[in-house]
C-alpha positions as CSV (number, residue, x, y, z in Angstrom):
1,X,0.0,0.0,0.0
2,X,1.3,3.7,-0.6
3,X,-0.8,5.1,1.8
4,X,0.2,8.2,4.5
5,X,-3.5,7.5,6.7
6,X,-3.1,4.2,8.5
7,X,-6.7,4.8,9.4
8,X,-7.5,4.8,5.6
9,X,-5.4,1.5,5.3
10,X,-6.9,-0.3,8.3
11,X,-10.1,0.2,6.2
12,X,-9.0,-1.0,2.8
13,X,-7.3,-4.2,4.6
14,X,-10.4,-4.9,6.5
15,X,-12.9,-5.2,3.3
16,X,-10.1,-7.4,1.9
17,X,-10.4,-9.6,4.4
18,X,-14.5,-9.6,4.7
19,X,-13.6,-10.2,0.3
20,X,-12.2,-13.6,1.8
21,X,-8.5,-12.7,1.1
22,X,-5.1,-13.6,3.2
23,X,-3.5,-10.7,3.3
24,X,-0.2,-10.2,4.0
25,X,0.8,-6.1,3.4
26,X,3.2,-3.2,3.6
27,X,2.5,0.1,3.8
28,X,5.2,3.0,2.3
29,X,5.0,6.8,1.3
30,X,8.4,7.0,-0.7
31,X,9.6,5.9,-3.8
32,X,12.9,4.5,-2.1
33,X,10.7,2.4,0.1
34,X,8.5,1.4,-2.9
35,X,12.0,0.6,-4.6
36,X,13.5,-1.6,-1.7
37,X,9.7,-3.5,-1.5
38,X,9.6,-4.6,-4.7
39,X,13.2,-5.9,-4.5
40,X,12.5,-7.9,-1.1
41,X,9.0,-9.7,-2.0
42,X,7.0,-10.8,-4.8
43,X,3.9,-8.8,-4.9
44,X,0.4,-10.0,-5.7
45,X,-0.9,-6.3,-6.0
46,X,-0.5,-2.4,-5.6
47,X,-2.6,-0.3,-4.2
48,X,-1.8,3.3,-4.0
49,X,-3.3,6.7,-3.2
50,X,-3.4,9.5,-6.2
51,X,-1.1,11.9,-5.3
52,X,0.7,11.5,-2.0
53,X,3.8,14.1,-1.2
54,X,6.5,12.1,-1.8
55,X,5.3,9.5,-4.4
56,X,2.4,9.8,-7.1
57,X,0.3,7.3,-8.8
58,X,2.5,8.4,-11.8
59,X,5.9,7.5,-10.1
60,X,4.8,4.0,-9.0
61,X,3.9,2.9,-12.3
62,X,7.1,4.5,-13.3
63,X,9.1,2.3,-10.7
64,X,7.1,-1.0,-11.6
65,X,8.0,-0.3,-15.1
66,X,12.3,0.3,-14.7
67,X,11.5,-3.2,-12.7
68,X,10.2,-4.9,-15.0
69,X,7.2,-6.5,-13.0
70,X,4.0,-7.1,-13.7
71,X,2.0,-6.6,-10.9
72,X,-1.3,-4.9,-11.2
73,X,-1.8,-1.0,-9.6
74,X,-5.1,-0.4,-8.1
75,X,-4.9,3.3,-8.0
76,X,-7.7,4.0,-4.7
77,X,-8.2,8.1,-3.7
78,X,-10.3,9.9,-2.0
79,X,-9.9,13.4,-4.6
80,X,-9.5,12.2,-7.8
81,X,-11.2,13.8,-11.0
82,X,-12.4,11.9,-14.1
83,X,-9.9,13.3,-16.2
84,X,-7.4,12.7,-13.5
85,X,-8.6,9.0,-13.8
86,X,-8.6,8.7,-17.5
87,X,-5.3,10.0,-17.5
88,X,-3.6,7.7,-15.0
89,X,-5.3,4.2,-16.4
90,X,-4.0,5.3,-20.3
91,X,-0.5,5.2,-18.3
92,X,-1.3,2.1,-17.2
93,X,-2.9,1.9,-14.2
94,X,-5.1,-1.3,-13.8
95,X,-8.5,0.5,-11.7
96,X,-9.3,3.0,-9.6
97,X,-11.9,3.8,-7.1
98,X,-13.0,6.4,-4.7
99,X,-11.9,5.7,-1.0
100,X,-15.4,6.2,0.1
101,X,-16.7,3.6,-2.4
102,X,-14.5,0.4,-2.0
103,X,-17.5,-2.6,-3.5
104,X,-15.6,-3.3,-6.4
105,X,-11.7,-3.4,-4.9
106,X,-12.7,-7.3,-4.2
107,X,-13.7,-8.2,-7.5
108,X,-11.2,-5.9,-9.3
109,X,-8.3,-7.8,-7.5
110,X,-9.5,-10.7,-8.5
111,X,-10.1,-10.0,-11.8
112,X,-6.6,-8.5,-12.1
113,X,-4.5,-11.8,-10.3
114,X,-6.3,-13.6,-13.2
115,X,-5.4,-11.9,-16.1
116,X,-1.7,-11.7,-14.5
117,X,-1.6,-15.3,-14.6
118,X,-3.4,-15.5,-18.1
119,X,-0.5,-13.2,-19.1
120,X,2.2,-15.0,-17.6
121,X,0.8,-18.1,-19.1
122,X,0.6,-16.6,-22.7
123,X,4.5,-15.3,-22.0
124,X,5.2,-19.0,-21.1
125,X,3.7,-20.3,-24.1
126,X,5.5,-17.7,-26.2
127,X,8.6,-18.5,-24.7
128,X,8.1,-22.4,-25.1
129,X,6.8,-21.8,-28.9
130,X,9.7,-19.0,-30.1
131,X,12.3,-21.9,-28.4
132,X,10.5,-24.5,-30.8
133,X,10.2,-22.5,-33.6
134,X,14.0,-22.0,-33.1
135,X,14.7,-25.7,-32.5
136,X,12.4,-26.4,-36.0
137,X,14.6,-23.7,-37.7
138,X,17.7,-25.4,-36.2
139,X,16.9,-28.8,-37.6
140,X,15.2,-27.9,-40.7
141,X,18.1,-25.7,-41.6
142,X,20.6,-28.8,-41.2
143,X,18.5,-31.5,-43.1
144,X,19.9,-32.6,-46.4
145,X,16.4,-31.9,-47.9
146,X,13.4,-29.3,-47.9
147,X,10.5,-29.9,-44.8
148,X,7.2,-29.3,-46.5
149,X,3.4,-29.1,-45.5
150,X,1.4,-29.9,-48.7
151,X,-2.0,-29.2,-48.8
152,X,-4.8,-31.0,-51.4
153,X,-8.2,-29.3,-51.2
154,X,-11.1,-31.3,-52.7
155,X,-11.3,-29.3,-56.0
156,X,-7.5,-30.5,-56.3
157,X,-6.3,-27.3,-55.2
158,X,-3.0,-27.5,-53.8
159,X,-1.0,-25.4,-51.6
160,X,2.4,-25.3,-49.3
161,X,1.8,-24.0,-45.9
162,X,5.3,-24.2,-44.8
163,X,8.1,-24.5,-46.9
164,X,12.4,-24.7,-45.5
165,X,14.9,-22.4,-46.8
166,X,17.0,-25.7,-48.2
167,X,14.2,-25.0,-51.5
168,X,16.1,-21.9,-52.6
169,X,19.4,-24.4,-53.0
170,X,17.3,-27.4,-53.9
171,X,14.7,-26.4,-56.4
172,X,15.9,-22.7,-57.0
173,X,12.9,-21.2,-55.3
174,X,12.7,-19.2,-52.5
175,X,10.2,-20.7,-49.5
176,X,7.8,-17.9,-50.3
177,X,7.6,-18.0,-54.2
178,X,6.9,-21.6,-53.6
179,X,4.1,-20.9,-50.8
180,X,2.7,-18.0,-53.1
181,X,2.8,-20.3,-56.2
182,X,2.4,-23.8,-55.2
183,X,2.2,-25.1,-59.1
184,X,5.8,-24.3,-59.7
185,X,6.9,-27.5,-58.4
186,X,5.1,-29.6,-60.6
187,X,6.5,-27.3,-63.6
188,X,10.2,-28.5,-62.3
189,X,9.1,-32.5,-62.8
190,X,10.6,-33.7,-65.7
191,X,7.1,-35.0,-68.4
192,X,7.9,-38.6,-68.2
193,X,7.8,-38.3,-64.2
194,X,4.1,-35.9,-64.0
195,X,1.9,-38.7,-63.8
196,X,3.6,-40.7,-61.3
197,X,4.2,-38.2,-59.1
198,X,0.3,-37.1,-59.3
199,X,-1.1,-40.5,-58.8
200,X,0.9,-41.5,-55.8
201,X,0.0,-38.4,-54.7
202,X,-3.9,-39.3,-55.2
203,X,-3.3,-42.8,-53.7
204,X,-1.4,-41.1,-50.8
205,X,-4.7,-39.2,-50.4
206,X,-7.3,-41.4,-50.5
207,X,-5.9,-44.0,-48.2
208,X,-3.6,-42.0,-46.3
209,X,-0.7,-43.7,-46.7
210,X,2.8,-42.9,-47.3
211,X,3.2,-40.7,-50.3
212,X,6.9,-42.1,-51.9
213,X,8.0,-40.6,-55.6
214,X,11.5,-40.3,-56.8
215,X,11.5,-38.5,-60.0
216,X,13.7,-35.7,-62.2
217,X,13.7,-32.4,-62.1
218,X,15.3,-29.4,-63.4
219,X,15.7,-26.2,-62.1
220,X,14.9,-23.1,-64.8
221,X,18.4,-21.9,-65.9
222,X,20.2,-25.2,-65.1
223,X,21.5,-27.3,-67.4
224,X,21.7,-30.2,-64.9
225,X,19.0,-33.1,-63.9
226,X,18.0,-33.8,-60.3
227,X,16.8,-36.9,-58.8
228,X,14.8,-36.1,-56.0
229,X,13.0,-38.3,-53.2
230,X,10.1,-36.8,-51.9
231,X,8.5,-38.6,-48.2
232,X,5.2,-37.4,-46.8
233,X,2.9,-38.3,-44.2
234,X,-0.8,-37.7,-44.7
235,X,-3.3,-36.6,-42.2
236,X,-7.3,-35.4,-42.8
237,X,-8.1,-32.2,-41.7
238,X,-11.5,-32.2,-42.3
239,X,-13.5,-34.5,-44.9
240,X,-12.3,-32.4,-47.7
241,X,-8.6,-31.6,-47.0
242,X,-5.7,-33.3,-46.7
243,X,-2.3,-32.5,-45.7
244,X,1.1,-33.5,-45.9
245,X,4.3,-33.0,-43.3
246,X,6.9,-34.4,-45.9
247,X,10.6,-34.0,-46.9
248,X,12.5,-33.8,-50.3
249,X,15.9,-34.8,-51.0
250,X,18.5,-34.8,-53.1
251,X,19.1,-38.0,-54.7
252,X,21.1,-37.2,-57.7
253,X,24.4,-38.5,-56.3
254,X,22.7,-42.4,-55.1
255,X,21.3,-42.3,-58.7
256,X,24.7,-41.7,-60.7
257,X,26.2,-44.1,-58.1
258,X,23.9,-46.9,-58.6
259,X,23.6,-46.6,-62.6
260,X,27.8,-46.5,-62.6
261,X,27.1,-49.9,-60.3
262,X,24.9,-51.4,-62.7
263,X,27.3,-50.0,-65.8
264,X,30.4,-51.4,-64.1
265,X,28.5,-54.6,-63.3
266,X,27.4,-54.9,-67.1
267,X,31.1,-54.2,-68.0
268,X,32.5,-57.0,-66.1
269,X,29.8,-59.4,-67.6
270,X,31.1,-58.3,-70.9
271,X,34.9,-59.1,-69.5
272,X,34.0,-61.8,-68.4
273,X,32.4,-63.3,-71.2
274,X,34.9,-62.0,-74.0
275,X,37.9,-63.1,-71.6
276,X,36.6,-66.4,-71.6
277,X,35.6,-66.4,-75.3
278,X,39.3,-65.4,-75.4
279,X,40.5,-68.3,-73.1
280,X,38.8,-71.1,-75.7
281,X,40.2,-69.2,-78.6
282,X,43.7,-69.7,-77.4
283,X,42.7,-73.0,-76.2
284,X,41.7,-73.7,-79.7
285,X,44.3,-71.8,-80.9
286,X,47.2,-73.8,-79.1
287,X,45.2,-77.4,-79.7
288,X,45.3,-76.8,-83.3
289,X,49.0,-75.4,-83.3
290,X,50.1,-78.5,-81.3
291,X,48.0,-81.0,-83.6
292,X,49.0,-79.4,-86.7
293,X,52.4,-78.3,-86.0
294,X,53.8,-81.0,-83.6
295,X,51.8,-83.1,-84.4
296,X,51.7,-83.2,-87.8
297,X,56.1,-83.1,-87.2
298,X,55.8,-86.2,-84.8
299,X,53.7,-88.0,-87.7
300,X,56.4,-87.4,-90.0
301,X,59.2,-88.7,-87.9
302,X,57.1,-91.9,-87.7
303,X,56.4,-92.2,-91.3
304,X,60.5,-91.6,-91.5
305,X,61.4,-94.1,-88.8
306,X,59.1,-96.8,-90.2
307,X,61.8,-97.3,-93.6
308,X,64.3,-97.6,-90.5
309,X,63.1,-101.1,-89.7
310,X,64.1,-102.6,-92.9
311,X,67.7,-103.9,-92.4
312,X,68.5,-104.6,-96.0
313,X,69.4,-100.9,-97.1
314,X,72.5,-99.0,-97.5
315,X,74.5,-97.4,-95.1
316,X,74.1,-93.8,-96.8
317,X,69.5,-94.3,-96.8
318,X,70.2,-94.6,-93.5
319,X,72.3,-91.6,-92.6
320,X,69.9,-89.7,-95.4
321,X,67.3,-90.6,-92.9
322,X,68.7,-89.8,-89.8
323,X,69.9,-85.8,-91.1
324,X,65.8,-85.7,-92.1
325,X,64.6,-87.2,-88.6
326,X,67.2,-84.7,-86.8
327,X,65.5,-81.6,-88.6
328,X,62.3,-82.7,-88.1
329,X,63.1,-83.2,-84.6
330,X,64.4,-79.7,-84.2
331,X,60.7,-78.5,-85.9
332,X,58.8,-79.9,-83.2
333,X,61.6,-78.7,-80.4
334,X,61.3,-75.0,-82.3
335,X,57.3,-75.1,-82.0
336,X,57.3,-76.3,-78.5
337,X,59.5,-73.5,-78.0
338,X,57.4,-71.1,-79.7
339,X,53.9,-72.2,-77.9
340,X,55.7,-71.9,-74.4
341,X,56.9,-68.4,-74.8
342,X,52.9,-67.5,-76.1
343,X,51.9,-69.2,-72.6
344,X,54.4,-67.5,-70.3
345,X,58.2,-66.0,-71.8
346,X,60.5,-67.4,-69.7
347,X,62.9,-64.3,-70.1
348,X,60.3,-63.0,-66.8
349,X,62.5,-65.3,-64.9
350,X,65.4,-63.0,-65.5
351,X,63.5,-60.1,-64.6
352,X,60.7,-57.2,-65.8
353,X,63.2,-55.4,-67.3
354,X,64.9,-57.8,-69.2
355,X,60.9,-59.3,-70.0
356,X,60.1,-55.8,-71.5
357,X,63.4,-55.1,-73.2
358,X,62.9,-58.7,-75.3
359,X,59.1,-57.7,-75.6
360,X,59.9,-54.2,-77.2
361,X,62.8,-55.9,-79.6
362,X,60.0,-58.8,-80.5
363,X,57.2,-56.4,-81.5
364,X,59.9,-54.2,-84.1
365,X,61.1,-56.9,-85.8
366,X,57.6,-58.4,-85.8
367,X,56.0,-55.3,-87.3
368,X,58.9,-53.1,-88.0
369,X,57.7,-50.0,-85.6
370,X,61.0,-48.8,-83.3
371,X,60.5,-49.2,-80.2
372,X,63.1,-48.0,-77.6
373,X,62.9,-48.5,-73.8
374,X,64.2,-46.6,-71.6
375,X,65.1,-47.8,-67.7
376,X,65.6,-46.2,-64.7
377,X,67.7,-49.3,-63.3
378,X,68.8,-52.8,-64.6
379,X,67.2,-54.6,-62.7
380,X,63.9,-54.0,-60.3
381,X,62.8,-56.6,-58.3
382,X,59.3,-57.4,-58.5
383,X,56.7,-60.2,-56.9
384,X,56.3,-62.9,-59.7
385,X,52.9,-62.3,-60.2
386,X,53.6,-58.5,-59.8
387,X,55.9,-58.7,-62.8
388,X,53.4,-61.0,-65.1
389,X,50.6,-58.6,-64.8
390,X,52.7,-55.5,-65.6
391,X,54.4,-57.4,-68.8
392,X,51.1,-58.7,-70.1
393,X,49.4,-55.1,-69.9
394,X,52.6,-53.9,-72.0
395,X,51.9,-56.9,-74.3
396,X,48.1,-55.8,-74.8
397,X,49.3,-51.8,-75.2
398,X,51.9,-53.2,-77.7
399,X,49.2,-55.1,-79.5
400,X,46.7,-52.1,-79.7
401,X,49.5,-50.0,-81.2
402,X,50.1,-52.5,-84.2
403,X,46.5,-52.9,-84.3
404,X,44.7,-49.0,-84.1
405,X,47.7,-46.9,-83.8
406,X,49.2,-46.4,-86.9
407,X,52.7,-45.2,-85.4
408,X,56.2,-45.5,-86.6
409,X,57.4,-45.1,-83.3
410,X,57.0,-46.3,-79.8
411,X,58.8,-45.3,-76.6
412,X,58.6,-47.1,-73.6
413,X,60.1,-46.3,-69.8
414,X,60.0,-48.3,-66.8
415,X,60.8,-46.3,-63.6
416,X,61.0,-48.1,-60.1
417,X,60.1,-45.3,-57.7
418,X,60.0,-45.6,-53.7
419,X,57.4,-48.4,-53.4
420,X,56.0,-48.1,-56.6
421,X,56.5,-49.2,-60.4
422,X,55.9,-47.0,-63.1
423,X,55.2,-48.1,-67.0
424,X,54.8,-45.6,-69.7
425,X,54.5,-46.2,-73.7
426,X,53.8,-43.4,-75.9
427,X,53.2,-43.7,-79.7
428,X,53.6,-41.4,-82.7
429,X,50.0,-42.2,-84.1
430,X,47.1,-41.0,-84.9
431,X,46.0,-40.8,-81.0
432,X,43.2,-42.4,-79.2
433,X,39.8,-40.6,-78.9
434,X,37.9,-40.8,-75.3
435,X,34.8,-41.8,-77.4
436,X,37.5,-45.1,-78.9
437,X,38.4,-45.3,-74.7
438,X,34.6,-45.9,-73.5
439,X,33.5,-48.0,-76.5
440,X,31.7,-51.0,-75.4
441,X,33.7,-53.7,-77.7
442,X,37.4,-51.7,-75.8
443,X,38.6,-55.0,-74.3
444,X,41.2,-54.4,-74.4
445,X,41.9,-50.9,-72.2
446,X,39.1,-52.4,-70.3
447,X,40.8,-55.1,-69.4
448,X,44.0,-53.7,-68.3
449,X,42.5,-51.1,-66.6
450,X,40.4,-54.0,-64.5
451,X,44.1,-55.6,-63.9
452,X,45.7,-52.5,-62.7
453,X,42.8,-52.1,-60.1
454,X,43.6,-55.5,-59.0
455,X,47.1,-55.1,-57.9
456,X,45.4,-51.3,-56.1
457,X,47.1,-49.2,-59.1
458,X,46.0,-47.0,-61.4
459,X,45.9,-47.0,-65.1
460,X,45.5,-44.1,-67.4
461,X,45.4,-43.2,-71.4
462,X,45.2,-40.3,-73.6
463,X,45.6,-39.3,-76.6
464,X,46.3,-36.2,-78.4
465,X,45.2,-36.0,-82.4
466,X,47.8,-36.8,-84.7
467,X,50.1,-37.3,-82.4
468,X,49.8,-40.0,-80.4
469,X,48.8,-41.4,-77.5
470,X,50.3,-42.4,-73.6
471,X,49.5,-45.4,-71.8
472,X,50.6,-44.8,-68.2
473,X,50.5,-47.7,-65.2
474,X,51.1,-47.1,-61.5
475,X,51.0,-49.8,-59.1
476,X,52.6,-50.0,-55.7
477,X,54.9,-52.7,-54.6
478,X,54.6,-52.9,-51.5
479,X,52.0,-51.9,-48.6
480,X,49.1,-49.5,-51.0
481,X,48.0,-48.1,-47.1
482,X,51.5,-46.9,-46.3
483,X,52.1,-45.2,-49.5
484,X,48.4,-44.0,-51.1
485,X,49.8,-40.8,-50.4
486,X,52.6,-41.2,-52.5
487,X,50.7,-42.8,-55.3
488,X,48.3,-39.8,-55.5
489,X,50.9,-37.3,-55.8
490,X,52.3,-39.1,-58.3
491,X,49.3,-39.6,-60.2
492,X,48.3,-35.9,-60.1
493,X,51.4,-34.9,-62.0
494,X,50.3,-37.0,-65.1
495,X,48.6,-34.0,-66.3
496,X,51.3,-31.9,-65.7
497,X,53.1,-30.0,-68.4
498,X,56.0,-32.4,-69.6
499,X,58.5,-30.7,-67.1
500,X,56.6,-32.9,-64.6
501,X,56.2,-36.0,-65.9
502,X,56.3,-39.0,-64.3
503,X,55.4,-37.0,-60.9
504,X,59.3,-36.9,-60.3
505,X,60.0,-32.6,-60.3
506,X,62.9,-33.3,-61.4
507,X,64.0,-35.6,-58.4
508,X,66.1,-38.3,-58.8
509,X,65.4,-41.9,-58.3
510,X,68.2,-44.5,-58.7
511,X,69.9,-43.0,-61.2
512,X,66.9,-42.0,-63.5
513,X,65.8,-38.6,-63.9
């Protein structure tokens, strides 16, 4: 109470208790005391004279205010004018009444502790929905997708109600174009994928159930296709609306990924089948090689030695015979020489180097293209399988030279580095196209590239028009974990103007700059 009669007070606190109140007061006439009050206890309500000496109606709403309270003032006087009044409740002021007229200071207490609490429930919801709305915000704006509400009215009027900033990014529209003009979306789906998208959504509807569509679209202005995945959950808001809480995602990625799966997986059915159409060729190849050739030879050396077993003949038929059984002899030692080199050269046991050098002399006298080979060392020491694999993709590189190339010249350098082994053959010819690389019938590349992946290298070709084209391998030889860091600095100098190449800068390794 800021009250100076204590007579006046003893009144006021007497109809509050007849009202059927507890009341537990203090009674001040400054605005120091009203000050220190308001600090020390939590008020239910104020009730305070007009205009006492020391501390107006005017100040004590003044006070409450710098405080930051909300507790009701009751202003109750016994001089107070209308205008007076008017003036003091447009400041603020809950109620006032005449001291000599207190029937409605009951009731307007009570009426004012309820709208406090009314208030300070509405503040407590507003807290409680600002720190969800910010939560919501906080989520939505970290989802790898665009939270929607859909709405489908029965005329088939459609709108969004809510709509994430992620659309801006995902579809190119901002959340309120979209909620302005709902049938933009539907202008972003690719024709072929309209109708599906329409009647799940019409299923989705009329048995409220899961509306799933994946579908294409593409954003006005970009060139590129999106796969997107769109989820909702329907709910009926009344007999003739429907809405959706739903998300849409970005899909493009999973999409690529699985049609490189399925393109890789249709590739290495196509190895598979044309290396083992290759396998029976050279089966058949080496049966007919070794029935015709040896064993046509062997045939021969019978039909020779049957003569032999007559014992009546002269000296010199048999000595005739004997210089045609030896050549003959030395034909079927020559092909059986021949076949095993086709299976597996034995100049690998003396080394990849060695294996590569007789390779590169073998493919200029066969075809009379130069090819010179360069190496950084004699001799590199390499697993046995290790050094198979690397000779037979030279062998295949060599092959598609004589075959497609058209070169007159072919150089070839083998470069042990630390931990890995480095092949590269470059031609003079007409150069290899990327459309020749990713033909479907290209075996051949495909089938060294599959070997280098096998031993954790890398394989890569190019070719430049008219000029020729380079064939480079990089495999490790020795733990591909301790050393993929290594290998991928190497490989991003293949690019490199020539100054780089090989990955080297100019280092040296063993001897071979």
């Amino acid at each position: 109470m800021i009250e100076r009669s204590a007579e006046d007070a003893d009144r006021i606190l007497q109809v509050l208790v007849r009202g059927g109140f507890q009341v537990d007061n203090l009674r001040i006439t400054t605005e120091s005391a009203l000050q220190d009050a308001l600090v020390a206890h939590n008020w239910d309500v104020v009730l305070s004279d007009y205009d006492l000496p020391q501390l107006s109606a005017q100040d004590v709403l003044q006070v409450i205010r710098d405080q930051d309270l909300d507790i009701p003032l009751i202003v109750i006087s016994s001089h107070i004018g209308e205008e007076a009044a008017a003036h003091i409740m447009a400041l603020g002021a809950y109620d006032f009444m005449m001291k000599g007229n207190l029937a409605r200071l009951v009731p307007a207490i009570l009426r004012s502790l309820h709208e406090v609490e009314n208030y300070q429930q509405f503040i407590s919801t507003q807290l409680a929905l600002q720190k969800s709305e910010t939560l919501f915000q906080a989520i939505t704006s970290n989802l790898p997708g665009v939270v929607f509400q859909f709405l489908l009215l029965a005329n088939n009027q459609t709108s969004f109600p809510y709509v994430s900033d992620a659309s801006e990014t995902l579809l190119g529209l901002s959340p309120q174009k979209l909620m302005n003009h709902p049938t933009l979306f539907p202008e972003l789906i690719l024709p072929d994928d309209r109708k599906s998208y329409h009647q799940l959504m019409t299923i989705s509807a009329e048995q409220l159930s899961t509306w799933n569509w994946e579908g294409c679209i593409q954003v006005k202005g970009d060139s590129d296709i999106k796969w997107i995945s769109l989820r909702a959950t329907p709910r009926r808001v009344s007999e003739n609306v429907t809405i959706w809480d739903g998300i849409m995602i970005n899909i493009t990625r999973n999409k690529l990924a699985e049609r490189e799966i399925a393109q890789s997986r249709e590739q290495l059915a196509e190895l598979s089948s044309y290396l083992q159409k290759i396998k029976e060729q050279e089966r058949a190849r080496i049966a007919r090689e070794i029935h015709d050739d040896i064993g046509g030879t062997l045939t021969a050396i019978k039909c020779e030695l049957f003569p032999l077993m007559d014992a009546t003949r002269k000296p010199e038929f048999y000595q005739q015979k004997a210089k045609s059984i030896e050549g003959l002899v030395d034909r079927v030692i020559d092909s059986t020489r021949r076949i095993s080199l086709d299976l597996r050269p034995g100049i690998l046991d003396c080394g990849i180097v060695a294996a590569i050098q007789w390779q590169a002399k073998e493919f200029s006298d066969r075809t009379g293209i130069a090819c010179k080979v360069a190496c950084g060392n004699e001799e590199v020491s390499l697993d046995s399988d290790l050094a198979i694999a690397i000779f037979r993709v030279f062998q295949e590189t060599l092959t598609n030279i004589s075959k497609h190339a058209q070169a007159s010249r072919v150089q070839v350098k083998l470069v042990e580095l630390e931990n890995l082994i480095l092949l590269e053959v470059t031609d003079n010819g007409c150069g290899i196209t990327e459309n020749d690389v990713e033909k479907r019938n290209s075996f051949g590349i495909r089938g060294m590239r599959e070997r280098c992946q096998q031993l954790k290298g890398s394989f890569h070709i190019s070719g430049d028009f008219e000029k020729g084209t380079k064939v480079t391998i990089l495999i490790p030889t020795g733990n591909l974990e301790q050393h993929s860091e290594q290998l991928v600095e190497v490989e991003s100098q293949f690019n490199k103007p020539p100054e780089f190449e090989y990955g080297l800068k100019k280092r040296k390794f063993r001897g071979f700059e």
